[in-house]
C-alpha positions in Angstrom: 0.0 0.0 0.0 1.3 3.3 -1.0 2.3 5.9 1.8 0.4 9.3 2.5 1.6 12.4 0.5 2.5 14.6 2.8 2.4 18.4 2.9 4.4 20.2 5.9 3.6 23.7 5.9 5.9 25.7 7.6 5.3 29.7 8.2 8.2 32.1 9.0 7.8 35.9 8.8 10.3 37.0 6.4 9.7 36.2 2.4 13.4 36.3 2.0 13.8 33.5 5.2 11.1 31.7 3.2 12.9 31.5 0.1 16.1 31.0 1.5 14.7 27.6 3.9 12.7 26.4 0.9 16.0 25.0 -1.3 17.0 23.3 1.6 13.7 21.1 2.0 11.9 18.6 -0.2 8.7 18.2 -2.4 6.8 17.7 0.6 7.0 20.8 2.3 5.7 24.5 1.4 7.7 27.4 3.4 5.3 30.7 3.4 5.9 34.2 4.8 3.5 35.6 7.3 4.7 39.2 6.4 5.8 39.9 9.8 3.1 40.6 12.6 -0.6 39.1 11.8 -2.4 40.5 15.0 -2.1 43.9 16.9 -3.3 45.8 19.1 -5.5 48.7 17.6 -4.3 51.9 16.5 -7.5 54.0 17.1 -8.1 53.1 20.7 -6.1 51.7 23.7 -7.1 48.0 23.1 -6.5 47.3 26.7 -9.3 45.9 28.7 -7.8 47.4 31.9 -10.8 46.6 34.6 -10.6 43.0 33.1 -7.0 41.8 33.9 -5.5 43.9 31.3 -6.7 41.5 29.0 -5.4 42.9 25.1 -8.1 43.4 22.3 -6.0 42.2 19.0 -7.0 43.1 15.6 -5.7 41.6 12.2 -4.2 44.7 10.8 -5.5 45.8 7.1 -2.3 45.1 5.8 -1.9 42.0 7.0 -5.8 40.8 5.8 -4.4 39.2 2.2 -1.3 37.4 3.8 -3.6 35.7 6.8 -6.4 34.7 4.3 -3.6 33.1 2.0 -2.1 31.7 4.8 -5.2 30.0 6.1 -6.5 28.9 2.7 -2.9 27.0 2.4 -2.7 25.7 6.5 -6.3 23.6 5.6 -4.9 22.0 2.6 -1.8 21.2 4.7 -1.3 17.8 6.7 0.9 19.6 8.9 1.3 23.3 10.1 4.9 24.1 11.9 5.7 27.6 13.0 9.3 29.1 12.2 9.6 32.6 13.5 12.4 33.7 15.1 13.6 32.6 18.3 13.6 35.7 20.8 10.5 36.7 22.6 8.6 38.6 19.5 9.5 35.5 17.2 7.6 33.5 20.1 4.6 35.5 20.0 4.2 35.7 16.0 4.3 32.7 16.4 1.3 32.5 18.9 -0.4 34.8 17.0 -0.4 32.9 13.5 -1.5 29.6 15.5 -4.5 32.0 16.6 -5.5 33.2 13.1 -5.2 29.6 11.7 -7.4 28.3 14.4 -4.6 25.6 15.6 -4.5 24.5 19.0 -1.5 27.1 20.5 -1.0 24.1 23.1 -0.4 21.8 20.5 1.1 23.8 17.8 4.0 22.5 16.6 7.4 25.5 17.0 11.0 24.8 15.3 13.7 27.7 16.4 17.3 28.0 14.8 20.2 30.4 15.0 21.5 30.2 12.1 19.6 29.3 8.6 21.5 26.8 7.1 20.6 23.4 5.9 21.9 21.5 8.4 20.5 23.8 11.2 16.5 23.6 9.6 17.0 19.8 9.4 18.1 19.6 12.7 15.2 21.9 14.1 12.7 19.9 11.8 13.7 17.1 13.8 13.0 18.5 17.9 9.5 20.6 17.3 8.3 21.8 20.5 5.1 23.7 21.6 4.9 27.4 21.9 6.5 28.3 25.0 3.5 31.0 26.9 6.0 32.3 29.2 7.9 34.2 26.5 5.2 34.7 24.6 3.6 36.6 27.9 6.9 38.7 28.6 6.3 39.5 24.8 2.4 40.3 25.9 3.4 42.2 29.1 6.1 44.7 27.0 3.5 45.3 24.4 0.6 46.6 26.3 3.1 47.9 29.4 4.2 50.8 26.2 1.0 50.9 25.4 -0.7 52.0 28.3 2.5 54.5 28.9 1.5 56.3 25.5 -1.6 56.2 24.9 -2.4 57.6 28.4 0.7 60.1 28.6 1.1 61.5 25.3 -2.3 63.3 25.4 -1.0 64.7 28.8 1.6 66.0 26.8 -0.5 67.8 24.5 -2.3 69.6 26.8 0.5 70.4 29.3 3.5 70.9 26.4 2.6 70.9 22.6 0.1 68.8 20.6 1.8 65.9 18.5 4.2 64.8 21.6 4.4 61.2 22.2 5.9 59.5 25.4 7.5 55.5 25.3 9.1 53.7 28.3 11.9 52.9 27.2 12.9 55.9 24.9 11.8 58.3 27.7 14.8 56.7 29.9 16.8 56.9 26.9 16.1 60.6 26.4 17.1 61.5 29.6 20.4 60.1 29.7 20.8 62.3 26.7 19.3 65.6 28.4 21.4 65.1 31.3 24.8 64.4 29.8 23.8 67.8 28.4 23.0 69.5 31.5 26.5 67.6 32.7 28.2 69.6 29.5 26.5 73.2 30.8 27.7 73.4 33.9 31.2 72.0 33.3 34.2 74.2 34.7 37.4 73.2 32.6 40.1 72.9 35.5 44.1 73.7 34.5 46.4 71.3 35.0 49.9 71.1 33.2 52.4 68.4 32.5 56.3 68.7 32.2 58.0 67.0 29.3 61.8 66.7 28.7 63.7 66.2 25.5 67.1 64.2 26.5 70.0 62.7 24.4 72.7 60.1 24.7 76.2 61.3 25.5 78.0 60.7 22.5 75.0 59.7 20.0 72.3 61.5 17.6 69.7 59.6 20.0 67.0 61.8 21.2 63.9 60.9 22.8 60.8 62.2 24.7 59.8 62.0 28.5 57.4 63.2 30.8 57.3 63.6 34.7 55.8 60.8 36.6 57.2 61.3 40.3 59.0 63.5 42.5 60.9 62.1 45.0 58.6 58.8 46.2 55.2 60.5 45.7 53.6 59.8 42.1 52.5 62.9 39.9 48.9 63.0 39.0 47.1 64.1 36.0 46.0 67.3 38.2 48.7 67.7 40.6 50.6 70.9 38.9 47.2 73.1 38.9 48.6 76.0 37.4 51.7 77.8 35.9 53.5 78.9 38.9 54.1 75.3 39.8 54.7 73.9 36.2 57.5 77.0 36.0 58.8 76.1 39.2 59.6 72.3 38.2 61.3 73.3 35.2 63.6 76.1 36.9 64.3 73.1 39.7 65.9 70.8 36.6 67.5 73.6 34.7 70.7 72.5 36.1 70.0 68.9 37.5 72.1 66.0 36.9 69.9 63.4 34.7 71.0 59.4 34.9 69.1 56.7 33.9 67.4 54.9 37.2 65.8 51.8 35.8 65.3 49.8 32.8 61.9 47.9 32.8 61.6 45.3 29.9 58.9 42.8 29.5 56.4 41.3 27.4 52.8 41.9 27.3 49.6 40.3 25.5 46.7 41.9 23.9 44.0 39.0 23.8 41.1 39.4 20.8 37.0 41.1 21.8 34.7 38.2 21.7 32.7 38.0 19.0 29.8 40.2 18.3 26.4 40.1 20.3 23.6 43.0 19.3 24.8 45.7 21.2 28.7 45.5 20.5 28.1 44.9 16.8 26.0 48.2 16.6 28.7 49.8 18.6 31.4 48.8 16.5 29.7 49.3 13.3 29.1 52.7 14.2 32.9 53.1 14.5 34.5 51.5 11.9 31.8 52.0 9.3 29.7 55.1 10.7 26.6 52.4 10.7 23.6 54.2 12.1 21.7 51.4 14.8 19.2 51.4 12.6 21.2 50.7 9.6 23.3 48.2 11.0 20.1 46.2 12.2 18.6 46.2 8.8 21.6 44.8 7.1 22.2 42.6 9.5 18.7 41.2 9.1 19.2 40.9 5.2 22.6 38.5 5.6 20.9 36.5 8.1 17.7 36.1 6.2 19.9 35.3 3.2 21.6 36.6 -0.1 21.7 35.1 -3.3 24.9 33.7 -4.7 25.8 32.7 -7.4 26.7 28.9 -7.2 24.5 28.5 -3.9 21.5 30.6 -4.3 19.6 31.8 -1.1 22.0 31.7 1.7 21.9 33.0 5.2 25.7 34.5 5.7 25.4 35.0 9.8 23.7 34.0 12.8 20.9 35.4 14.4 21.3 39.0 15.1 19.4 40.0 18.3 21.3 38.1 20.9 23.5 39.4 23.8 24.6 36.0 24.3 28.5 35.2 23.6 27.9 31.1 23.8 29.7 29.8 19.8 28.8 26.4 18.7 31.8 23.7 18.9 31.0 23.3 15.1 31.8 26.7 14.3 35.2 26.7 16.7 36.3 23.8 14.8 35.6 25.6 11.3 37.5 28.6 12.7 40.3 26.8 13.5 40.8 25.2 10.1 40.2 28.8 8.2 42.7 30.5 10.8 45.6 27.7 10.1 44.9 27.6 6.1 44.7 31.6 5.5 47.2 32.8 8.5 49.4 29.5 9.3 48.8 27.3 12.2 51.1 29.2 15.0 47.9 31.6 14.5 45.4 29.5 15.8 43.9 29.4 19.4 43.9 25.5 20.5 40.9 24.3 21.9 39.1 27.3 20.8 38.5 30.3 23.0 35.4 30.8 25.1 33.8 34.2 26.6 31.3 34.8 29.6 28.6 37.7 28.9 28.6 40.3 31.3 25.5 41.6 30.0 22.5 41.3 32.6 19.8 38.7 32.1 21.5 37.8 28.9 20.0 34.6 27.4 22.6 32.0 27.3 21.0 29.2 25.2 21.6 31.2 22.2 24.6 31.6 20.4 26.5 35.5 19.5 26.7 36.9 15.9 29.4 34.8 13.7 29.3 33.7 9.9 27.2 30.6 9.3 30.3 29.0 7.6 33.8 31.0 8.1 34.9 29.2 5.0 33.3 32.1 3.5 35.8 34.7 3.0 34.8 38.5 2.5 36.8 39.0 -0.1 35.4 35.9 -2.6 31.7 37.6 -1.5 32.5 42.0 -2.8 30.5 40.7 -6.1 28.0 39.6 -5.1 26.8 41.7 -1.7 25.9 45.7 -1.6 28.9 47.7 -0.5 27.2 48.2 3.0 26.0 44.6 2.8 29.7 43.5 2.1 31.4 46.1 4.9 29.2 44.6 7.7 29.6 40.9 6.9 33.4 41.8 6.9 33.3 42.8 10.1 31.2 40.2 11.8 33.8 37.8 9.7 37.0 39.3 10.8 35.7 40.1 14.8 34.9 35.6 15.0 37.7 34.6 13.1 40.0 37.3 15.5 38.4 35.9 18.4 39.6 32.2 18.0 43.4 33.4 17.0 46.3 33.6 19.1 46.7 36.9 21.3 49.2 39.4 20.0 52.5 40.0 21.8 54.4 43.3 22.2 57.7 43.9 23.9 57.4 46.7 26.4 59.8 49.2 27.7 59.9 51.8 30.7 62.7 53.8 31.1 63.1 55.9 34.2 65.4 58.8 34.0 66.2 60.7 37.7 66.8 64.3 37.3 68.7 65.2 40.6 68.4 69.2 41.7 71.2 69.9 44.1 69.8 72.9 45.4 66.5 71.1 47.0 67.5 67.8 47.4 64.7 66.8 45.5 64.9 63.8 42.5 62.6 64.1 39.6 61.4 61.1 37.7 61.1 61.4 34.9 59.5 58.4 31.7 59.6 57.5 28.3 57.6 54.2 27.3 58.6 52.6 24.6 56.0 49.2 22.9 57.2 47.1 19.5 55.2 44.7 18.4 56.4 40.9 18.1 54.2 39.0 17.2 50.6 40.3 15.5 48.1 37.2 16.4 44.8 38.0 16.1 45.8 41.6 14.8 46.1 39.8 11.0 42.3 39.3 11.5 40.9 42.5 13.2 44.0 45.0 13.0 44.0 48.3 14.8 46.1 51.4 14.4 49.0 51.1 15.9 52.5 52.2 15.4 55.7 51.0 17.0 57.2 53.4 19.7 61.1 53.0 19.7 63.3 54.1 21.9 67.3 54.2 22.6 69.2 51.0 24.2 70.1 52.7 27.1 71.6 51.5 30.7 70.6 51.9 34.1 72.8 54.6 35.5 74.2 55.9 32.1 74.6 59.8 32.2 72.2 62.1 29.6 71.7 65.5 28.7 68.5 67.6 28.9 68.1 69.3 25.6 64.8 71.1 26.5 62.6 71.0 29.4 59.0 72.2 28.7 55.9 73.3 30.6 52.9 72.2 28.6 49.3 73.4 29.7 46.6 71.8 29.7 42.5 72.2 30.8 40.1 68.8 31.5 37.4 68.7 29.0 33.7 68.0 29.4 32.2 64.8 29.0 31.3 64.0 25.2 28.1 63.8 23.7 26.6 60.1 23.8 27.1 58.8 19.9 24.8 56.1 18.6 27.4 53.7 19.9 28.0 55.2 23.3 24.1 55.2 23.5 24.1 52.0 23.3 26.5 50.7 25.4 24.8 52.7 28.3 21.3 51.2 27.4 22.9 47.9 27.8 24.8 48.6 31.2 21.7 50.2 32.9 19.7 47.0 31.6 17.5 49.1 29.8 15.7 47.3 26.9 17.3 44.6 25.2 18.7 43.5 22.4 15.6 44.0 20.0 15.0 47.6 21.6 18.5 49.4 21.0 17.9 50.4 17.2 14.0 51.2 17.4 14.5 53.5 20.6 17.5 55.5 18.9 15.6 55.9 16.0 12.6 56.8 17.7 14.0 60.0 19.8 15.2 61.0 16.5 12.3 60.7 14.6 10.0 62.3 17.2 12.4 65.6 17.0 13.3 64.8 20.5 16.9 64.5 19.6 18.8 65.0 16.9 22.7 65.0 15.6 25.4 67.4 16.0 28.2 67.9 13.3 30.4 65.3 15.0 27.4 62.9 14.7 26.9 63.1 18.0 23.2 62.9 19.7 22.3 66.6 21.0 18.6 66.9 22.5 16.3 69.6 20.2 14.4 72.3 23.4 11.2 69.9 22.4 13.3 66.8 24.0 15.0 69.3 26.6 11.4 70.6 27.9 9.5 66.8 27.4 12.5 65.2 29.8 11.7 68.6 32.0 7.9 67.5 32.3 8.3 63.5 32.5 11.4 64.2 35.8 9.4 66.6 37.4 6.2 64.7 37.2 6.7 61.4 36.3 10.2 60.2 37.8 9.1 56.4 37.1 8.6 56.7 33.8 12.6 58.1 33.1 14.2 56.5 36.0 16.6 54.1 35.2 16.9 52.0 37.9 12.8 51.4 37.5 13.3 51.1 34.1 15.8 48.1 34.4 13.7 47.2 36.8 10.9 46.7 34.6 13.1 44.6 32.4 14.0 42.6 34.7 10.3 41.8 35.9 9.5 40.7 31.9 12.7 38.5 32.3 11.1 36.9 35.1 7.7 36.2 32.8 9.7 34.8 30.5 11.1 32.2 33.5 7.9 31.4 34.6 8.8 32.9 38.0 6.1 36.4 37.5 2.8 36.6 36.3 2.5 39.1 33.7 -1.1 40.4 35.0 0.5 41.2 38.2 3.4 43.0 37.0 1.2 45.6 34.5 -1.3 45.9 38.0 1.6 46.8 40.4 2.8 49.2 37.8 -0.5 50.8 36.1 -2.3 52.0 39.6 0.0 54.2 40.9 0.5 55.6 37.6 -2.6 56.3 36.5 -3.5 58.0 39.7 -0.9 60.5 39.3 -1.4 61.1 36.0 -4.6 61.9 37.0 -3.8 64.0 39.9 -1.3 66.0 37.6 -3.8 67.1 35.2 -5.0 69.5 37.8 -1.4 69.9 39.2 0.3 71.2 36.1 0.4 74.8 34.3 0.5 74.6 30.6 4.2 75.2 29.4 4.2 78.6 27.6 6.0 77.8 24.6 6.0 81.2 22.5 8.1 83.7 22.8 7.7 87.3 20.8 9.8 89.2 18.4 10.3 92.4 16.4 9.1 90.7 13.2 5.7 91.6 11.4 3.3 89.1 9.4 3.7 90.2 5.7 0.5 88.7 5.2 -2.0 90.6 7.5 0.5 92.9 9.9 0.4 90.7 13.4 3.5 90.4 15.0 5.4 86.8 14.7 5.9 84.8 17.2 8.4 82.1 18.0 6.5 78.6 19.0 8.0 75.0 19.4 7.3 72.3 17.0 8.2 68.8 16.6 11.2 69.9 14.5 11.8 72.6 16.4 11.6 76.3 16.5 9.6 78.5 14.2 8.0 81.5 13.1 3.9 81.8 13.0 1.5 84.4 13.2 0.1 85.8 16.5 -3.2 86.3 14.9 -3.4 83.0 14.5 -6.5 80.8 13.5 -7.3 84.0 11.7 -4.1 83.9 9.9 -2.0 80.9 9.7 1.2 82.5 8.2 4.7 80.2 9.6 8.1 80.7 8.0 11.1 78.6 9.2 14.0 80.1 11.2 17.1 80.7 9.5 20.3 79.8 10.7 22.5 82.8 9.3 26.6 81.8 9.9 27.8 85.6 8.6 28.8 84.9 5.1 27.3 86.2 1.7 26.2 83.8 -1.3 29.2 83.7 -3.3 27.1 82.6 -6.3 24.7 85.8 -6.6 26.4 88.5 -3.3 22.7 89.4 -2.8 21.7 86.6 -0.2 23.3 85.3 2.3 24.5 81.8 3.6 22.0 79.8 5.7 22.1 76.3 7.6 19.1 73.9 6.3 18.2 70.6 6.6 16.9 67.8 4.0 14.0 65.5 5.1 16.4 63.0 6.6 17.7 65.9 8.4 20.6 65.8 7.0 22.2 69.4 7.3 23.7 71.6 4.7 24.0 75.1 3.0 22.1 77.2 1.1 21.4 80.8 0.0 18.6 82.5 1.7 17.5 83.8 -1.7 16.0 79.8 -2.6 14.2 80.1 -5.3 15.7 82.9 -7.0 19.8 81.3 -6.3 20.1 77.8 -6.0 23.4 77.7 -4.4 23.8 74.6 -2.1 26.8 72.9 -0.4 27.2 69.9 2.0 30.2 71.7 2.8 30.3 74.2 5.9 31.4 77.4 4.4 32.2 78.9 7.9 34.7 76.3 7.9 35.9 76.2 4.6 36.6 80.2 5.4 38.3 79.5 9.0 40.6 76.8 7.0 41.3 79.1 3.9 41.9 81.9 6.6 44.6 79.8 8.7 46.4 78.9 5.7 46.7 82.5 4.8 48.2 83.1 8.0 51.1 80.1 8.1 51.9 81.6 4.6 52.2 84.8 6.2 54.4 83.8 8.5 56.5 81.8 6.8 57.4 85.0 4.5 58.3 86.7 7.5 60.4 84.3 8.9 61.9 84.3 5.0 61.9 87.7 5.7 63.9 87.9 8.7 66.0 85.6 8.1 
């Protein structure tokens, strides 16, 4: 008797995953997309039933109407429906949603999770289905309709109390404030002086100079702040003019630099933003499209890396051994790490059962894939290549050496230390993989107690600088030691803070908050210290983590956090004066002769009638930097932005002159000035001379 056809259906979200798992299975099985999410919570109303236990009102969202009806019409011609979503927390609940939707029994429903999609890794998965884990998909649950309940019930608080079209989020309100207050911490920063003393010395009978700086006097170690001011720094030098210098001590040794681990979520976005000035957002994105898979030529669909949103740091024993055999064929086997190198996470509540970001098979080199990835595609998959493959090489190995020069004054007894480090590398290691900048320091073969002479002595001043700016990157390194969010949340909240006009970037890329963001953080501190406070906020994170263990109910959790909430919100309704948000100037309306007034919008300041709904007149706010339009000398230069906000240059007579630059001409004038002035001088000195 003939055996049953059989016809596996198996639903992932993704229609590049799809395509990419369906040439690694037979006739038998069908691999459809779901599109992403297939249920929602509504958009026009909170969808919370808050008196009932919270209990969420989903919807099938318009867009998603065509995909579930295909899905469903395929799932009852199917003998057998498995869910493939991803295998974090949301992937869990799409998962739980599409067994909904397809009327299947969510206790039953069969669930397959891999890290990596590869043919090997679906067949093993095909192999172990499991049911839908509810935990997870509750922690999911809980996160959803905890950010709901924030904004739907604060951002119309907002409105009234600040500016209407103000949102509020959890998460990116904790974010925000980090942001405000490293500004605040910038503002109120007092530069302090300090100095340093360097000296210039040479070898008795030699052309060998090099350069040292004072470490010590007497026992008692020089600090960074110790000579506060000129008096002292002058003093130092006078004390040495005529000092005797010898050599005290010769320190050689040998030191190791040992390789990062490889990438989990939050370092790769870090270091993408460094070496490749990825945005979050960007980076996520690409990463998505190599894991979901790229066509090549000889292999067609293939997923290039592992799954992206993990801050685990846990590498299969597979993949060590494939490192191993790439690292001894492409850099020699003195290069490779035996017995393949392990790291620990540090991050908190990191899920260890998954694995960090590598190449599904490091036999893929970058450089046989340039023709057949997009530029941005190829720079990122370089990098996640080079950071694994570094992190299972040999450590490099530098010889070190301190010298230690005493300057001895006669007249006060005193002996001044004084050092010159000295590092050569020796042997690269993992540096061949993942190299950094570096350049060899050398210095003189010199003896303890040999004699040398001073051939300068100099005073150098110096002031402490503010802290910087958070950068994407910095950003997210401080989301991920507050425990705030998770790996999933790092790229959404950056971009969101942007997008609401709540922050935006300096020149130097670096995240400045707009006056909307500065006066929103204002509001939510002042009156709602929960809502930005990060120790509650990785508090709250770590109260989903426990859903997700099965140690928490998720009901209790949104109670203990909603009541006392909503009753202040309520309370500050009554509490809080509207902000005034205009302020006036000398300028009249050309259109009916009311005087403009500056208000506060989501992109910041601008100019609008005061007679306003009679007359709705606004004109934008230009940023004037004192130069005239070289192209027409009627208008002058102005700073704009694009929609992407993007900034550059333009002439404030747009339409009538077109000129535009991405160059600043302020700048360009400063640099042009400067070299006008070394010219200068350099005829002088010709001059003189």
């Amino acid at each position: 008797m003939a055996s049953k056809k059989t016809n596996t259906l198996i639903i992932v979200e993704s229609p590049t995953k799809a395509k990419t798992i369906t040439k690694f299975l037979g006739s038998g099985y069908t691999v459809l997309s779901s599109f992403g999410h297939v249920r929602d919570l509504p958009k026009s109303k909170i969808g919370v039933d808050i008196e009932h236990g919270f209990e969420p009102h989903y919807i099938i969202p318009r867009t998603a109407k065509a995909h579930v009806k295909d899905l469903k019409e395929k799932a009852k011609k199917a003998t057998d429906v498995i869910l493939a979503t991803d295998e974090d927390r949301e992937g869990e609940a799409i998962a739980w949603h599409i067994a909904h939707v397809l009327e299947l029994d969510s206790e039953k429903a069969k669930r397959i999770t891999f890290h990596e999609i590869t043919k090997p890794a679906i067949e093993e998965a095909l192999t172990h289905p499991r049911n839908i884990i509810m935990n997870l998909v509750d922690a999911q649950q809980a996160r959803r309709i905890l950010d709901r309940l924030v904004g739907y019930e604060l951002s119309p608080f907002l409105w009234k109390k600040v500016m209407r079209g103000l949102s509020a989020g959890r998460v990116q309100s904790a974010a925000l404030r980090l942001i405000a207050e490293r500004e605040e911490e910038i503002k109120k920063f007092i530069p302090q002086e300090y100095w340093s003393i360097h000296a210039n010395l040479k070898r008795s009978q030699t052309t060998e100079e090099f350069s040292t700086a004072l470490v010590a006097i007497d026992d008692a170690k020089v600090g960074k702040l110790d000579i506060a001011n000129e008096k002292q720094a002058r003093d130092i030098v006078a004390a040495v003019k005529d000092a005797s210098w010898t050599v005290e001590r010769v320190t050689k040794k040998e030191t190791k630099k040992m390789p990062a681990a490889p990438f989990t979520t939050s370092t790769l976005q870090q270091e993408a933003a460094r070496k490749i000035r990825f945005s979050a957002k960007q980076t996520m994105m690409i990463a998505q499209q190599l894991y979901e898979g790229i066509e090549l030529p000889s292999e067609g669909s293939v997923g290039l890396i592992t799954y992206m949103r993990t801050d685990s740091l846990n590498v299969s024993a597979s993949a060590l051994a494939d490192a191993q055999k790439v690292i001894a064929k492409k850099y020699g086997e003195n290069f490779v790490f035996v017995g393949g190198r392990k790291f620990k996470t540090k991050s908190k509540g990191a899920q260890e059962a998954h694995e960090a970001i590598r190449p599904t098979d490091p036999a893929r080199d970058p450089e046989n894939l340039k023709d057949h990835l997009t530029p941005q595609q190829w720079k990122l998959y370089n990098l996640i290549w080079r950071r694994f493959i570094a992190s299972q090489m040999e450590h490099a190995l530098f010889d070190t050496t301190a010298i230690d020069i005493a300057a001895r004054d006669t007249a006060d007894n005193k002996i001044y230390i004084f050092r010159a480090n000295g590092i050569v590398k020796k042997f690269t290691g993992f540096l061949e993989a993942y190299p950094t900048k570096f350049e060899d320091a050398l210095l003189p073969n010199v003896q303890e107690k040999e004699s040398l002479t001073a051939l300068a002595v100099t005073p150098d001043q110096h002031a402490t600088q503010p802290p910087a700016r958070y950068t994407e990157a910095s950003l997210v390194k401080a989301l991920e030691e507050h425990g705030i969010g998770r790996p999933s949340t790092y790229a959404p909240t950056i971009s969101t803070i942007q997008s609401r006009g709540y922050v935006e970037k300096d020149k130097d890329r670096r995240l400045l908050p707009t006056e909307v963001g500065l006066k929103v953080n204002t509001m939510l501190v002042a009156h709602f210290p929960n809502i930005v406070d990060i120790a509650f906020t990785a508090h709250m994170e770590e109260e989903l983590d426990g859903v997700a263990e099965g140690k928490t109910d998720w009901r209790k959790i949104l109670k203990e956090f909603y009541v006392p909430f909503h009753e202040n919100l309520t309370k500050k309704y009554d509490e809080v004066v509207k902000e005034n948000m205009d302020e006036k100037t000398d300028q009249i309306c050309e259109k009916c002769g009311s005087p403009m007034i500056i208000k506060m919008g989501r992109f910041g300041r601008f100019l609008a009638c005061s007679n306003f709904p009679d007359c709705k007149n606004t004109k934008t706010i230009k940023k004037t930097i004192g130069i005239a339009c070289s192209k027409c000398n009627e208008g002058e230069i102005v700073e704009k932005r694009t929609k992407k906000k993007r900034t550059f240059w333009g002439c404030s007579r747009y339409p009538a002159c077109d000129f535009a630059t991405w160059e600043n001409p302020l700048k360009k004038k400063e640099a042009a000035a400067s070299e006008e002035a070394a010219v200068e001088t350099e005829t002088t000195e010709e001059e003189n001379e």
